[in-house]
NUMI-354195 format. One record per residue (C-alpha): residue number from 1; residue in one letter; chain; x, y, z. Coordinates in steps of 0.2 Angstrom, whole numbers, plus 5000, padded with zeros to 4 digits. Each point is the difference from the previous one (the first is absolute). Layout:
REM residues N
<site><resi>NUM</resi><resn>a</resn><chain>A</chain><x>X</x><y>Y</y><z>Z</z></site>
...
END
This chain:
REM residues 63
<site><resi>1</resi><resn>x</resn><chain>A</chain><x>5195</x><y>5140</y><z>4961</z></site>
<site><resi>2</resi><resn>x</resn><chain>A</chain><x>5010</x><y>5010</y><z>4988</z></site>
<site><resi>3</resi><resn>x</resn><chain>A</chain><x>5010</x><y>4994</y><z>4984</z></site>
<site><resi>4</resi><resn>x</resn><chain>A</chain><x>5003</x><y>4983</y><z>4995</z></site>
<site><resi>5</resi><resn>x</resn><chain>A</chain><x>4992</x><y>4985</y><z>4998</z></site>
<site><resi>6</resi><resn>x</resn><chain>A</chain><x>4989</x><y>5004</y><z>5016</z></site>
<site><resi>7</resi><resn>x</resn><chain>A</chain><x>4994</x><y>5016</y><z>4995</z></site>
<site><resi>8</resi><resn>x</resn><chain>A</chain><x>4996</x><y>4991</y><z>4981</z></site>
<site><resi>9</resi><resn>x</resn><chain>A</chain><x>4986</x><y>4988</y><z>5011</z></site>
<site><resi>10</resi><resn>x</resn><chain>A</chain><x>4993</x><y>5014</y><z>5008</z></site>
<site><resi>11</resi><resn>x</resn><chain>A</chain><x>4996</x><y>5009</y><z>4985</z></site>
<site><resi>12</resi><resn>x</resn><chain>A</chain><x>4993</x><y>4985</y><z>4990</z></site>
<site><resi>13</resi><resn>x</resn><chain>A</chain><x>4991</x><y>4994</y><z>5018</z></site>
<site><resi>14</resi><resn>x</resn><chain>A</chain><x>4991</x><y>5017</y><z>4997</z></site>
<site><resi>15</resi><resn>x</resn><chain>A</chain><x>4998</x><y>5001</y><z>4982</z></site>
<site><resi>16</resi><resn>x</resn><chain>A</chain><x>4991</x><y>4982</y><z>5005</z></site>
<site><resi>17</resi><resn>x</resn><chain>A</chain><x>4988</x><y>5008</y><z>5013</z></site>
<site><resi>18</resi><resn>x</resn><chain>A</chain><x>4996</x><y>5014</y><z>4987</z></site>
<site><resi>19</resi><resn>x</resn><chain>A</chain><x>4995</x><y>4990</y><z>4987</z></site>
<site><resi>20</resi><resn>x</resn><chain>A</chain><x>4991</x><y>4986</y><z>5010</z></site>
<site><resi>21</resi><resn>x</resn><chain>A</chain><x>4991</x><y>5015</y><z>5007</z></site>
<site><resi>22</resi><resn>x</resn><chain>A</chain><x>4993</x><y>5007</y><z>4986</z></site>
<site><resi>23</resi><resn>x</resn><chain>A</chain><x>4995</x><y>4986</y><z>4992</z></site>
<site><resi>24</resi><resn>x</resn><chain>A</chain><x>4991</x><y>4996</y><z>5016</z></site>
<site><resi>25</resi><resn>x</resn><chain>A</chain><x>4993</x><y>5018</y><z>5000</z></site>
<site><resi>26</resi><resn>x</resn><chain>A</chain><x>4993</x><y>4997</y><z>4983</z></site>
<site><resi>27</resi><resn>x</resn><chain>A</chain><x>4993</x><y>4983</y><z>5003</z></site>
<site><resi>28</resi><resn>x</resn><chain>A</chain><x>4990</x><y>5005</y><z>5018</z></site>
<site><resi>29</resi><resn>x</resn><chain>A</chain><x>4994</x><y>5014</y><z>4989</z></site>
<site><resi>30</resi><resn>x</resn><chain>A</chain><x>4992</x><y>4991</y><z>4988</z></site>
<site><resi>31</resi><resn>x</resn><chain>A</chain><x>4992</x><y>4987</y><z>5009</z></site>
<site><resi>32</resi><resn>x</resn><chain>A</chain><x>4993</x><y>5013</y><z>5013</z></site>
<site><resi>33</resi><resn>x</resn><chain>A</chain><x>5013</x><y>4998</y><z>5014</z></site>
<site><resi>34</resi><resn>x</resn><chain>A</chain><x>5001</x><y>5018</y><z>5004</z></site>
<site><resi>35</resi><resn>x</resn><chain>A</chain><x>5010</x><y>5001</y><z>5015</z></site>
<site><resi>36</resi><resn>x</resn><chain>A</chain><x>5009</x><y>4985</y><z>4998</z></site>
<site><resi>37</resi><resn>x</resn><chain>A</chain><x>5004</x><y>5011</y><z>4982</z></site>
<site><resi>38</resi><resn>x</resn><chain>A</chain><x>5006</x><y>5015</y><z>5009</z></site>
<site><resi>39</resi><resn>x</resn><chain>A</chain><x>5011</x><y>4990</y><z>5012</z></site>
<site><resi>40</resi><resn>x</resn><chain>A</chain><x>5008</x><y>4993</y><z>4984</z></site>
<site><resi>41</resi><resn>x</resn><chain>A</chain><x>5002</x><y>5019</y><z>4995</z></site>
<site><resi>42</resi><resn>x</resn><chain>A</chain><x>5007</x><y>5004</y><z>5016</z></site>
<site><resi>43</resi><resn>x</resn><chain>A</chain><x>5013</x><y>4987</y><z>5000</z></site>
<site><resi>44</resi><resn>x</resn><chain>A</chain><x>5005</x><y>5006</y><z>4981</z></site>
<site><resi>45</resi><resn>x</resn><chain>A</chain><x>5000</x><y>5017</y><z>5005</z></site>
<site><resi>46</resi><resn>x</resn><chain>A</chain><x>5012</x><y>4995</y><z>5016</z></site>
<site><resi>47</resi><resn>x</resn><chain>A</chain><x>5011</x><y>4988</y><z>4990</z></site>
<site><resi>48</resi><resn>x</resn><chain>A</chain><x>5002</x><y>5015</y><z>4984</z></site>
<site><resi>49</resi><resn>x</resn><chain>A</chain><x>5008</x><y>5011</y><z>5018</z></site>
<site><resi>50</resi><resn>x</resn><chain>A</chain><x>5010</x><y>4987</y><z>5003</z></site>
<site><resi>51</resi><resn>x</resn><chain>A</chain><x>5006</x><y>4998</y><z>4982</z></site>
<site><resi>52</resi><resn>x</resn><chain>A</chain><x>5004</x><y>5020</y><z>4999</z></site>
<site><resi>53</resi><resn>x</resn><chain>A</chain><x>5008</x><y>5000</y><z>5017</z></site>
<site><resi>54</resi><resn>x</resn><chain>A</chain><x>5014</x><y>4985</y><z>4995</z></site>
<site><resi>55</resi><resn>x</resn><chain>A</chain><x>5002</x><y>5007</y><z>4985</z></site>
<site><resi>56</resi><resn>x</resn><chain>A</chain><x>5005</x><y>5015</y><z>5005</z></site>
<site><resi>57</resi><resn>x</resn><chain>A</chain><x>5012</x><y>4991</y><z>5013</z></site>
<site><resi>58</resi><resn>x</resn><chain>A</chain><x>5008</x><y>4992</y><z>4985</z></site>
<site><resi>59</resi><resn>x</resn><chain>A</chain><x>5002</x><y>5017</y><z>4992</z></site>
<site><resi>60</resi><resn>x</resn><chain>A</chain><x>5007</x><y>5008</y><z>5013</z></site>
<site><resi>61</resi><resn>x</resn><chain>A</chain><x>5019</x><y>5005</y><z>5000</z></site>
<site><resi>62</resi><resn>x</resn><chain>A</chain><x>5008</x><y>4990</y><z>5014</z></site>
<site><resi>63</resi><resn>x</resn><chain>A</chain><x>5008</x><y>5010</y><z>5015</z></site>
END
């Protein structure tokens, strides 16, 4: 999805993932959840790609 009000929903459904995930990275690692804690960091680290890849969609000059 590019541009609009789609494209809007995918950013924030991303920015949503991100933050849930590091939030959830944080609380696994405290209470001694290792792997659930770097599943967590995975997701973030996926959902931050995600998050640089639309942006640069929405930056892109349109052919």
């Amino acid at each position: 999805m590019r541009g609009g009000q789609g494209g809007r929903i995918e950013s924030v459904a991303y920015w949503l993932l991100y933050v849930v995930s590091v939030s959830g990275a944080l609380l696994h690692w405290r209470l001694g959840a290792v792997l659930l804690a770097g599943a967590c960091t995975g997701s973030a680290v996926l959902s931050a790609v995600l998050i640089a890849r639309t942006r640069q969609q929405d930056l892109a000059p349109d052919r």
